[in-house]
CHARMM-style PDB file with segment names, atoms N, HN, CA, C and O in Angstrom:
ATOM      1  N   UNK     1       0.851  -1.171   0.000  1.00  0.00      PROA
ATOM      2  CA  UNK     1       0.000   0.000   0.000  1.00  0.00      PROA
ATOM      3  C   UNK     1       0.903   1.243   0.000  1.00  0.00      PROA
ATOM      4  O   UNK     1       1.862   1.302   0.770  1.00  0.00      PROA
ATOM      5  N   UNK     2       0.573   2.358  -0.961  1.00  0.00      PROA
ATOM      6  HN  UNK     2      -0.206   2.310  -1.586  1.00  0.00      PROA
ATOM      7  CA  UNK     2       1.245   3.644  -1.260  1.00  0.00      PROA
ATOM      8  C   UNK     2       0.784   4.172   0.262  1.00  0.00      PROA
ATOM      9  O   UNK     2      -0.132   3.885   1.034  1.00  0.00      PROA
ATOM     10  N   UNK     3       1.936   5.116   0.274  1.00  0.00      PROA
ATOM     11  HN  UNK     3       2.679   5.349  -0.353  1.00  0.00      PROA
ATOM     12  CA  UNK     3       1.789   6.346   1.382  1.00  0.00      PROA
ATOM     13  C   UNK     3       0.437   7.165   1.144  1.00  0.00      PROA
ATOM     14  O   UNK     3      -0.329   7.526   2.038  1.00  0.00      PROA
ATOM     15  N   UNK     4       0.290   7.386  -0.195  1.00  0.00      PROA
ATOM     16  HN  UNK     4       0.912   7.093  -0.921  1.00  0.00      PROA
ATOM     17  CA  UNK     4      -0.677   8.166  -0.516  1.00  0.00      PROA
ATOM     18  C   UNK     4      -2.368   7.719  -0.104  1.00  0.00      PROA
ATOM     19  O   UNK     4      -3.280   8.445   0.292  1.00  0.00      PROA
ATOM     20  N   UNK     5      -2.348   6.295  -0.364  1.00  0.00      PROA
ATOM     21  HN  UNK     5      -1.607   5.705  -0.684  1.00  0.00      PROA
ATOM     22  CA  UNK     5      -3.688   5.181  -0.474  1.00  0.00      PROA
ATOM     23  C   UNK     5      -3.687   4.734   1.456  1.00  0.00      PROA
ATOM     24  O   UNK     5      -4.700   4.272   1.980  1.00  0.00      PROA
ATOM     25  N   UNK     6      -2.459   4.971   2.207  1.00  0.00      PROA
ATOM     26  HN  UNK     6      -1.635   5.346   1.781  1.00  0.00      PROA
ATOM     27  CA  UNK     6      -2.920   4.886   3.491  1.00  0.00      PROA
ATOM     28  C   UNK     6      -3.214   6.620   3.993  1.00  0.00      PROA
ATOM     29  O   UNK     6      -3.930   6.954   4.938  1.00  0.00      PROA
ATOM     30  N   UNK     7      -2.787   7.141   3.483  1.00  0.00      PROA
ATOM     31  HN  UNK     7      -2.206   6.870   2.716  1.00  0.00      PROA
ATOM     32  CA  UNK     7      -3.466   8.647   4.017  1.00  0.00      PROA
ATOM     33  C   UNK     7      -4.470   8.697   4.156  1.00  0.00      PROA
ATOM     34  O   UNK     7      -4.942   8.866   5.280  1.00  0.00      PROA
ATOM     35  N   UNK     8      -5.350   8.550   2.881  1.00  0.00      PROA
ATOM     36  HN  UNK     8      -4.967   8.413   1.968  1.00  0.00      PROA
ATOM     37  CA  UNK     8      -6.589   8.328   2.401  1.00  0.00      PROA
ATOM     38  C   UNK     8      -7.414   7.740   3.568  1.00  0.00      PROA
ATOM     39  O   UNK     8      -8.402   8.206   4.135  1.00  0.00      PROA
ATOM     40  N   UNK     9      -6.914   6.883   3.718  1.00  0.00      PROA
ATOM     41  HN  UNK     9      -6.111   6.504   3.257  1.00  0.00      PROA
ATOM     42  CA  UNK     9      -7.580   5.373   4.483  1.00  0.00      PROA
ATOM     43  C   UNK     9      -7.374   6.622   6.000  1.00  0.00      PROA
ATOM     44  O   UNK     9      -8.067   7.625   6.173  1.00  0.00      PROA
ATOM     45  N   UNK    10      -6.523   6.262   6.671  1.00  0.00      PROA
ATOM     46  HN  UNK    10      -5.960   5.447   6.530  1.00  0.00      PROA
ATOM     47  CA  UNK    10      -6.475   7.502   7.773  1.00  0.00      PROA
ATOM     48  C   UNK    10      -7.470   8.601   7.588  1.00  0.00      PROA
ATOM     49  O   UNK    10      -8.402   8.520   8.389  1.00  0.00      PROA
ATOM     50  N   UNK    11      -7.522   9.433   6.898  1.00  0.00      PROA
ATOM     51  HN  UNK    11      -6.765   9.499   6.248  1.00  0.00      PROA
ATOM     52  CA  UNK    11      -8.483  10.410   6.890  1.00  0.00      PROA
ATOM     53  C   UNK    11      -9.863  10.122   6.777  1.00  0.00      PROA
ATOM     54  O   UNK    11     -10.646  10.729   7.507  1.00  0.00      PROA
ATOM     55  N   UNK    12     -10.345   9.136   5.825  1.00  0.00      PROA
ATOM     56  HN  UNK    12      -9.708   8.643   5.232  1.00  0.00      PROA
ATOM     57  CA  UNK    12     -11.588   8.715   5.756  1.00  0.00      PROA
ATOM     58  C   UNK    12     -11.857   7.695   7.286  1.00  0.00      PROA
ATOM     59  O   UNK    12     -13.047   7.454   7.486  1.00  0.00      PROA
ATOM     60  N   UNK    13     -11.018   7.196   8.170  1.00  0.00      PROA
ATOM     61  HN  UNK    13     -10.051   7.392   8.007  1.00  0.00      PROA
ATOM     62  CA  UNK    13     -11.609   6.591   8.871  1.00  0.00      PROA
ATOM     63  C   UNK    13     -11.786   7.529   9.689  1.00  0.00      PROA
ATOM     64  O   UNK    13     -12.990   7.685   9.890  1.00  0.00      PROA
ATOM     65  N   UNK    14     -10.798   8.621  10.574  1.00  0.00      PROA
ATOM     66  HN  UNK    14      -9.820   8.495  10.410  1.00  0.00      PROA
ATOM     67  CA  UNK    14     -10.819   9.883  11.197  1.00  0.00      PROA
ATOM     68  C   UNK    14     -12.651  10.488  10.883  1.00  0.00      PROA
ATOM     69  O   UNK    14     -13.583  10.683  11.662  1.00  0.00      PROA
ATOM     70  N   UNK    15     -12.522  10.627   9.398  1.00  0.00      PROA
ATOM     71  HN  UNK    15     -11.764  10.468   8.765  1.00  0.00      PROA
ATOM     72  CA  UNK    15     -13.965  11.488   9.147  1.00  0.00      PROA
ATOM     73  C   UNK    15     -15.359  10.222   9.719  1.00  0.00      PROA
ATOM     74  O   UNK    15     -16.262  10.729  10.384  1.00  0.00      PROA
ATOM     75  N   UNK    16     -15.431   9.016   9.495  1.00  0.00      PROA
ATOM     76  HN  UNK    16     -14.697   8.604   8.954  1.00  0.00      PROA
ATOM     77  CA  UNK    16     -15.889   8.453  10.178  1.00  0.00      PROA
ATOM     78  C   UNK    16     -16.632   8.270  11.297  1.00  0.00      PROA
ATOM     79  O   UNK    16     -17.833   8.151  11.542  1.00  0.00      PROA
ATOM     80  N   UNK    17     -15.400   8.278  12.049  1.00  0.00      PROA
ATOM     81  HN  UNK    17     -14.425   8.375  11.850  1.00  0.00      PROA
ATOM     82  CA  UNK    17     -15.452   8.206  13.716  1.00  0.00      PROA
ATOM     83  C   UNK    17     -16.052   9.737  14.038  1.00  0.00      PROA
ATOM     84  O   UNK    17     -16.898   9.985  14.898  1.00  0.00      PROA
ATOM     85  N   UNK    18     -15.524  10.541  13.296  1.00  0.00      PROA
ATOM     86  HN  UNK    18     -14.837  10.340  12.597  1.00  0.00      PROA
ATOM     87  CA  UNK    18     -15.882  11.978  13.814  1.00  0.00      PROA
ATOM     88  C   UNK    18     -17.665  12.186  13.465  1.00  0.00      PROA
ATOM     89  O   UNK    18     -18.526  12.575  14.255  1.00  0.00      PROA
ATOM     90  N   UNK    19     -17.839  11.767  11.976  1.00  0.00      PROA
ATOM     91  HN  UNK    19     -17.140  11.451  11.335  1.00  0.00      PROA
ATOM     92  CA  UNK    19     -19.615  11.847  11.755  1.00  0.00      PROA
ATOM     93  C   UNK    19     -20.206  10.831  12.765  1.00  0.00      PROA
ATOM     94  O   UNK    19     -21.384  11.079  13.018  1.00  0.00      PROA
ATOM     95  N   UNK    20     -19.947  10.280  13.093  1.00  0.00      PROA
ATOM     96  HN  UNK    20     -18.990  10.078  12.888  1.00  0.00      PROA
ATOM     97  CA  UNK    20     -20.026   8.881  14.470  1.00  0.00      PROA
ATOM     98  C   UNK    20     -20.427   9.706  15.557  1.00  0.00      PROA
ATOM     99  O   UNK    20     -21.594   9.976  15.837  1.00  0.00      PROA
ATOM    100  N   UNK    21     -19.345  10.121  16.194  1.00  0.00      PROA
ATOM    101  HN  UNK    21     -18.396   9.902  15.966  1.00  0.00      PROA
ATOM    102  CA  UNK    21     -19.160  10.848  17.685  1.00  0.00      PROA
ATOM    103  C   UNK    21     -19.934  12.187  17.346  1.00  0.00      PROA
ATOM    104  O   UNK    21     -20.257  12.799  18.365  1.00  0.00      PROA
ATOM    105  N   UNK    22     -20.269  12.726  16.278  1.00  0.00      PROA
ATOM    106  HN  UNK    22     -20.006  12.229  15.450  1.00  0.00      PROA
ATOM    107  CA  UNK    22     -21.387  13.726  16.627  1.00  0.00      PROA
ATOM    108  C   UNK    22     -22.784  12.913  16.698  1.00  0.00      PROA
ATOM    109  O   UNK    22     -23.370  13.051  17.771  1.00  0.00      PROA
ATOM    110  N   UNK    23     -23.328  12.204  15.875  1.00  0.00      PROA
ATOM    111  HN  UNK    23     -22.852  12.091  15.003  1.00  0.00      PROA
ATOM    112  CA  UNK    23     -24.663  11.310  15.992  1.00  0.00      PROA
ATOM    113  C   UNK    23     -24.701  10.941  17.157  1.00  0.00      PROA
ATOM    114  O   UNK    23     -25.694  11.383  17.735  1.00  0.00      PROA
ATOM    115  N   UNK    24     -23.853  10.125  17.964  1.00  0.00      PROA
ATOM    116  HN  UNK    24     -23.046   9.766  17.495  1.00  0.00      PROA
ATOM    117  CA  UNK    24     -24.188   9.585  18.914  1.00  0.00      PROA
ATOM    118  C   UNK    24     -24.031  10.394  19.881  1.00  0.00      PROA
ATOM    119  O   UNK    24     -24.586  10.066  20.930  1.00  0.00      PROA
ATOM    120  N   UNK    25     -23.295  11.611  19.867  1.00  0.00      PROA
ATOM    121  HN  UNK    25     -22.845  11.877  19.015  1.00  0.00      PROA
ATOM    122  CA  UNK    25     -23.328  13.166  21.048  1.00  0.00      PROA
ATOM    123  C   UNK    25     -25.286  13.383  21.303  1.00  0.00      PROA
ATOM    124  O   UNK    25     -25.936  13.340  22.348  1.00  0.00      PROA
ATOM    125  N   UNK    26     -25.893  13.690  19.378  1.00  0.00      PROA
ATOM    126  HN  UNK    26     -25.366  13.726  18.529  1.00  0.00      PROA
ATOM    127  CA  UNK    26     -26.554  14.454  19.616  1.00  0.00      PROA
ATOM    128  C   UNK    26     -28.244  13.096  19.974  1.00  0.00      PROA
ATOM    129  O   UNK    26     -29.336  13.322  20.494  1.00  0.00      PROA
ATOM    130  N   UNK    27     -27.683  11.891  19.421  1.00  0.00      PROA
ATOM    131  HN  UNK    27     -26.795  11.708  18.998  1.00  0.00      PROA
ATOM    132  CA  UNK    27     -28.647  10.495  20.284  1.00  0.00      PROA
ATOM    133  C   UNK    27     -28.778  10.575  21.828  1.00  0.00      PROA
ATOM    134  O   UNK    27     -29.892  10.704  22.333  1.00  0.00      PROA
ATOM    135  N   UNK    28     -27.631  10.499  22.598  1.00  0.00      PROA
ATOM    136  HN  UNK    28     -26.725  10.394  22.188  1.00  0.00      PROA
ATOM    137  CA  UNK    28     -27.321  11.024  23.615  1.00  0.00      PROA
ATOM    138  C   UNK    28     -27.799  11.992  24.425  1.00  0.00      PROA
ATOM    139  O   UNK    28     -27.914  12.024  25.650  1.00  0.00      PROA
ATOM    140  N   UNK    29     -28.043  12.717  23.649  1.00  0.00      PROA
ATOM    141  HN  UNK    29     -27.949  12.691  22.654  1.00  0.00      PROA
ATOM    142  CA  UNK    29     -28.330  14.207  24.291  1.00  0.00      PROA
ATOM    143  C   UNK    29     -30.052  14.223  24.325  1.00  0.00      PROA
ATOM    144  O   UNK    29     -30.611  15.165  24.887  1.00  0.00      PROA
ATOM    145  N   UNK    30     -30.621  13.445  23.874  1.00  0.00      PROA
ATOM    146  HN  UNK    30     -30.167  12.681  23.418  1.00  0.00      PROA
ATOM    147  CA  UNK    30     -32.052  13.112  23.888  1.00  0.00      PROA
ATOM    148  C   UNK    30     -32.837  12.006  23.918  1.00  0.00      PROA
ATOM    149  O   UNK    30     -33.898  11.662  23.396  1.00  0.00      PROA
ATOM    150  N   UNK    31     -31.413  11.168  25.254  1.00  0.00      PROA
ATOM    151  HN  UNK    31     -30.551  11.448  25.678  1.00  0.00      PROA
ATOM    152  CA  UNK    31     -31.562  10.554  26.467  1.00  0.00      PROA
ATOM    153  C   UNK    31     -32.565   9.013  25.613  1.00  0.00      PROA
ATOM    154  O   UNK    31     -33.574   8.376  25.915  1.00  0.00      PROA
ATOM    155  N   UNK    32     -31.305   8.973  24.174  1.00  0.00      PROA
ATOM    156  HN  UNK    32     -30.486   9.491  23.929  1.00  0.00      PROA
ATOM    157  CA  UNK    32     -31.565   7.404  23.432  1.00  0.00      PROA
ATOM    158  C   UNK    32     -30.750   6.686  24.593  1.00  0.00      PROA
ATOM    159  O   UNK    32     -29.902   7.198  25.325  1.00  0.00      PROA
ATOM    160  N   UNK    33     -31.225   5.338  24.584  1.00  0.00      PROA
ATOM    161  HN  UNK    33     -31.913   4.922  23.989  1.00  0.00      PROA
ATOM    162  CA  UNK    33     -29.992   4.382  25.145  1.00  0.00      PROA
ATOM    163  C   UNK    33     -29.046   4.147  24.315  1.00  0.00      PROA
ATOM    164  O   UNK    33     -29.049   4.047  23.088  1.00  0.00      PROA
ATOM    165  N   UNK    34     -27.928   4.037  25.374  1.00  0.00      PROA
ATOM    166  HN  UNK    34     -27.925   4.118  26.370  1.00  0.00      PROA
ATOM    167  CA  UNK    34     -26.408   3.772  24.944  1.00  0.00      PROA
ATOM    168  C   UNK    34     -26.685   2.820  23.633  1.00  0.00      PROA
ATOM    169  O   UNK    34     -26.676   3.235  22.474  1.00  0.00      PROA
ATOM    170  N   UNK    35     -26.979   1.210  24.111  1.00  0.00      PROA
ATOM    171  HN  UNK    35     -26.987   0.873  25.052  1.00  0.00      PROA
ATOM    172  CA  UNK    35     -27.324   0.217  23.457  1.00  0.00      PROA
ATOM    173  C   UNK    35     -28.085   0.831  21.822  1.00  0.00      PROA
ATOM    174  O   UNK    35     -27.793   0.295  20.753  1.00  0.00      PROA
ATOM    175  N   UNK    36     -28.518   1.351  21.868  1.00  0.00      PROA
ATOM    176  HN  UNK    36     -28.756   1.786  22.737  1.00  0.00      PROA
ATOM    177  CA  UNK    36     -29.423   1.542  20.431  1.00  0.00      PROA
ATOM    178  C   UNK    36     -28.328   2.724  19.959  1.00  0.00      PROA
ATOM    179  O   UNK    36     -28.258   2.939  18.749  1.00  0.00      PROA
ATOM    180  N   UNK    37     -27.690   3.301  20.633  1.00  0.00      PROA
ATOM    181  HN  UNK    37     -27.747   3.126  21.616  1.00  0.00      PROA
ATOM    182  CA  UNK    37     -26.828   4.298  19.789  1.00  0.00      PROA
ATOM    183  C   UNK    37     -25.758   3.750  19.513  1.00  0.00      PROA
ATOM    184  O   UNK    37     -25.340   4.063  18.398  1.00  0.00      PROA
ATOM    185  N   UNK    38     -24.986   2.885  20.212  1.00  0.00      PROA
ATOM    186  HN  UNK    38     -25.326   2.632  21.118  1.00  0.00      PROA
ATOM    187  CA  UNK    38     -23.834   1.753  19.851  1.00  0.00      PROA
ATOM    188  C   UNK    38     -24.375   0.750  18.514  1.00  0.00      PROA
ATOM    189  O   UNK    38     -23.458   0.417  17.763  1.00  0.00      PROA
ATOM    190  N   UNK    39     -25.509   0.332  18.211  1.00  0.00      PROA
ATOM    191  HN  UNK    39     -26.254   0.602  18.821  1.00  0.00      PROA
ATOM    192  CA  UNK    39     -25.977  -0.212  17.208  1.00  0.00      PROA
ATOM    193  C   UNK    39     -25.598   0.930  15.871  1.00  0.00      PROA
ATOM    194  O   UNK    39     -25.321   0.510  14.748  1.00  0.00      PROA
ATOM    195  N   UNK    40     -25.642   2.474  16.227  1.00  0.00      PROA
ATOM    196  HN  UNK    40     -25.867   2.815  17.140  1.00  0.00      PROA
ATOM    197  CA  UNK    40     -25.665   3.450  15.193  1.00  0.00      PROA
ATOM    198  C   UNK    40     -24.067   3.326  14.576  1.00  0.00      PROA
ATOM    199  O   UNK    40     -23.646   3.922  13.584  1.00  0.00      PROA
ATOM    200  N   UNK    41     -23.458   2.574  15.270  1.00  0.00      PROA
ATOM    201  HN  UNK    41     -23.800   2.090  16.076  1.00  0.00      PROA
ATOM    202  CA  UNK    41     -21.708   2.508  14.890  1.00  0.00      PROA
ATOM    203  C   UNK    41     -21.323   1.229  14.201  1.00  0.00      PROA
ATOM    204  O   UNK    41     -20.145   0.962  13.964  1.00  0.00      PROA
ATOM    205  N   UNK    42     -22.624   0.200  13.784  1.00  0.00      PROA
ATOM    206  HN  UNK    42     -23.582   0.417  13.976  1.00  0.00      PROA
ATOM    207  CA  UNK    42     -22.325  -0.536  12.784  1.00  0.00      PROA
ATOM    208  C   UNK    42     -22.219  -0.223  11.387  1.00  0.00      PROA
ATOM    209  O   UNK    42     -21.454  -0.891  10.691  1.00  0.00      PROA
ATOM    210  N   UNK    43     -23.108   1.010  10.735  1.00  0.00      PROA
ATOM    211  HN  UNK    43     -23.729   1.553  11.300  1.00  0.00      PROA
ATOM    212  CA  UNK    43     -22.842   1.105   9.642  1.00  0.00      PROA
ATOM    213  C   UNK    43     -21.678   2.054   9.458  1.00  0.00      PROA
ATOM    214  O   UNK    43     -21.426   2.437   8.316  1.00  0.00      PROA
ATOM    215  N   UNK    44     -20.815   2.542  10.659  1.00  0.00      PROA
ATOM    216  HN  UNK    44     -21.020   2.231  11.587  1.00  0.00      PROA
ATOM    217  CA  UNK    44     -19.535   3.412  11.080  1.00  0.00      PROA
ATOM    218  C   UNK    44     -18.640   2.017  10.507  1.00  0.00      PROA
ATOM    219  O   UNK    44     -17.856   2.052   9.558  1.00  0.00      PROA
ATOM    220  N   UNK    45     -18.837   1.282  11.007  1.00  0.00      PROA
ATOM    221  HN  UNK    45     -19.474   1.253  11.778  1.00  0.00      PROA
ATOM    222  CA  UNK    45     -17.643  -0.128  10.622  1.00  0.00      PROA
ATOM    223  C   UNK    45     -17.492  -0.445   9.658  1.00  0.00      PROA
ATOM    224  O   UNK    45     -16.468  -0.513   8.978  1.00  0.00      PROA
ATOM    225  N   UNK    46     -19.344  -0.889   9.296  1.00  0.00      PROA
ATOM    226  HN  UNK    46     -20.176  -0.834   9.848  1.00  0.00      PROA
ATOM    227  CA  UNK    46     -19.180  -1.146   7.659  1.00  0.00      PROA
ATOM    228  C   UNK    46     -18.453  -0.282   6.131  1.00  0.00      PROA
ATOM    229  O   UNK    46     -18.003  -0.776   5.097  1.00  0.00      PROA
ATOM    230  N   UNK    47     -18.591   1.157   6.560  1.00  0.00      PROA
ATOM    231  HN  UNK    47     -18.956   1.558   7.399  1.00  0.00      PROA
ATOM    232  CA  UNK    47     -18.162   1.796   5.691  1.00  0.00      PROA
ATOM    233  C   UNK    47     -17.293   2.076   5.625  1.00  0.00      PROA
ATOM    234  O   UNK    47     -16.943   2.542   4.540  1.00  0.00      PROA
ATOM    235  N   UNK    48     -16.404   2.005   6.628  1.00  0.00      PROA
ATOM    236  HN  UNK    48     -16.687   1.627   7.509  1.00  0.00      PROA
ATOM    237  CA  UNK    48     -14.735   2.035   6.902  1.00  0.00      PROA
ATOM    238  C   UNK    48     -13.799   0.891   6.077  1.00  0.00      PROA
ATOM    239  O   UNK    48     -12.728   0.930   5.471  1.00  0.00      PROA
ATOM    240  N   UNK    49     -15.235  -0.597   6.527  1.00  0.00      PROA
ATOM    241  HN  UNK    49     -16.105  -0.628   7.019  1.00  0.00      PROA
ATOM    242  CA  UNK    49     -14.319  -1.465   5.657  1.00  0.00      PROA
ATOM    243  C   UNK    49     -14.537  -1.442   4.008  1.00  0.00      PROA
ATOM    244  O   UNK    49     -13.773  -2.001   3.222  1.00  0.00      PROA
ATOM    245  N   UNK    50     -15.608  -0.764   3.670  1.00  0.00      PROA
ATOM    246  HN  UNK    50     -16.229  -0.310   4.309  1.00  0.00      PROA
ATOM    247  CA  UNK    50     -15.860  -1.060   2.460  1.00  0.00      PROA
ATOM    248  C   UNK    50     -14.450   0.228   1.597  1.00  0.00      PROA
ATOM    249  O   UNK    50     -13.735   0.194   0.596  1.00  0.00      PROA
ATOM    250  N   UNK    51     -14.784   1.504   3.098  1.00  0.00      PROA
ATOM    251  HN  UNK    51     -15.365   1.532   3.912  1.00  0.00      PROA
ATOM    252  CA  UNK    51     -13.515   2.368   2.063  1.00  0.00      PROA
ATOM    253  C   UNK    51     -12.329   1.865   2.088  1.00  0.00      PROA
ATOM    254  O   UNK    51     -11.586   2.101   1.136  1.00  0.00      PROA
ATOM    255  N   UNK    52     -11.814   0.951   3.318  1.00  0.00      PROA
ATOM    256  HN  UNK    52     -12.417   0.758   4.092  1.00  0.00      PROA
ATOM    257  CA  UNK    52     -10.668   0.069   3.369  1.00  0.00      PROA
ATOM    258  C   UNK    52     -10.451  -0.767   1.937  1.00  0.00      PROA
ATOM    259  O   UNK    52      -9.295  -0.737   1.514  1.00  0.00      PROA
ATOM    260  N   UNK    53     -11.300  -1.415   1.242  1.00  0.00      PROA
ATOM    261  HN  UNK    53     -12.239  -1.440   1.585  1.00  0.00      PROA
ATOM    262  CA  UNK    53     -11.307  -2.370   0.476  1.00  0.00      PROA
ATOM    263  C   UNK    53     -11.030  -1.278  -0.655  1.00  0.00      PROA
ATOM    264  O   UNK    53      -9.934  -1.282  -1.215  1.00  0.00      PROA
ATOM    265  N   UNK    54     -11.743  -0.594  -0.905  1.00  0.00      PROA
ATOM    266  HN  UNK    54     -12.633  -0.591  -0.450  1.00  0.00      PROA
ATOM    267  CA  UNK    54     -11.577   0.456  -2.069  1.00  0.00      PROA
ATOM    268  C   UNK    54     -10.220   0.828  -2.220  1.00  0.00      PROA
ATOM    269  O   UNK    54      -9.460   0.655  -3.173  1.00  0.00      PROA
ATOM    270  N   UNK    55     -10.016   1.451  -0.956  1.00  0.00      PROA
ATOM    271  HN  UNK    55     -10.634   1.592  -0.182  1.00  0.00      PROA
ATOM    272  CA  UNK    55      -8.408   1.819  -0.710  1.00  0.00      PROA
ATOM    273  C   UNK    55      -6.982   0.971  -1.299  1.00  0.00      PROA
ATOM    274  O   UNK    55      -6.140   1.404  -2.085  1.00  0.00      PROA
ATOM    275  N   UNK    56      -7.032  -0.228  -0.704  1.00  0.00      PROA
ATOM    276  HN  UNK    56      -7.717  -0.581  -0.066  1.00  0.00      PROA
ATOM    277  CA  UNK    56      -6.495  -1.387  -0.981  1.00  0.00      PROA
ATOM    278  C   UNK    56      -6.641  -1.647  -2.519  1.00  0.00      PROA
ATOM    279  O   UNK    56      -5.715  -1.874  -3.297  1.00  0.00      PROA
ATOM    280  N   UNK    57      -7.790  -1.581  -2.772  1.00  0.00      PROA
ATOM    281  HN  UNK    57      -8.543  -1.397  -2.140  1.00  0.00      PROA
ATOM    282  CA  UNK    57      -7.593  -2.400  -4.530  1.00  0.00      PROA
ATOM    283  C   UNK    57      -7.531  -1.052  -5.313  1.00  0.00      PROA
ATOM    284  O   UNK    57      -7.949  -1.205  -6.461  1.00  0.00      PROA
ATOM    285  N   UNK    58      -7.157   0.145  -5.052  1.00  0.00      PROA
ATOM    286  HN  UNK    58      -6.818   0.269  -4.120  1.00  0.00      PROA
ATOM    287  CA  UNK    58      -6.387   0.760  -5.778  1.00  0.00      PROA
ATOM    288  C   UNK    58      -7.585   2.092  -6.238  1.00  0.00      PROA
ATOM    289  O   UNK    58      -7.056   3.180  -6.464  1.00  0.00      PROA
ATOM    290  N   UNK    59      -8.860   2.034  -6.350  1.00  0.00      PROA
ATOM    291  HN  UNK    59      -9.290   1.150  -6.167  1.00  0.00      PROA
ATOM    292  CA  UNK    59      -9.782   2.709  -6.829  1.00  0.00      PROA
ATOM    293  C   UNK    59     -10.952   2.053  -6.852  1.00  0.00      PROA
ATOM    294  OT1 UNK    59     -11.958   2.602  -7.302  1.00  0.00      PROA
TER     295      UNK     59
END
């Protein structure tokens, strides 16, 4: 893997976690359960791996 194609990968998972940790701030904040907002961080995983895979095979 290029320097360039793990940057990528770094930044898109960073942006991730960050659209993540605001959803579940503002779930949170109007006293959802933990449990149903931790469910909101599966499609956080899934799309990390799918940009992982993208990343990896080049485009």
């Amino acid at each position: 893997m290029t320097f360039k194609r793990f940057f990528v990968l770094i930044l898109l998972t960073v942006g991730v976690l960050a659209v993540w940790q605001i959803l579940a701030t503002v779930l949170l904040s109007f006293g959802t359960p933990f449990w149903l907002v931790s469910i909101t961080f599966l499609p956080a995983i899934t799309a990390w791996w799918l940009l992982a895979r993208v990343v990896r095979k080049g485009g």
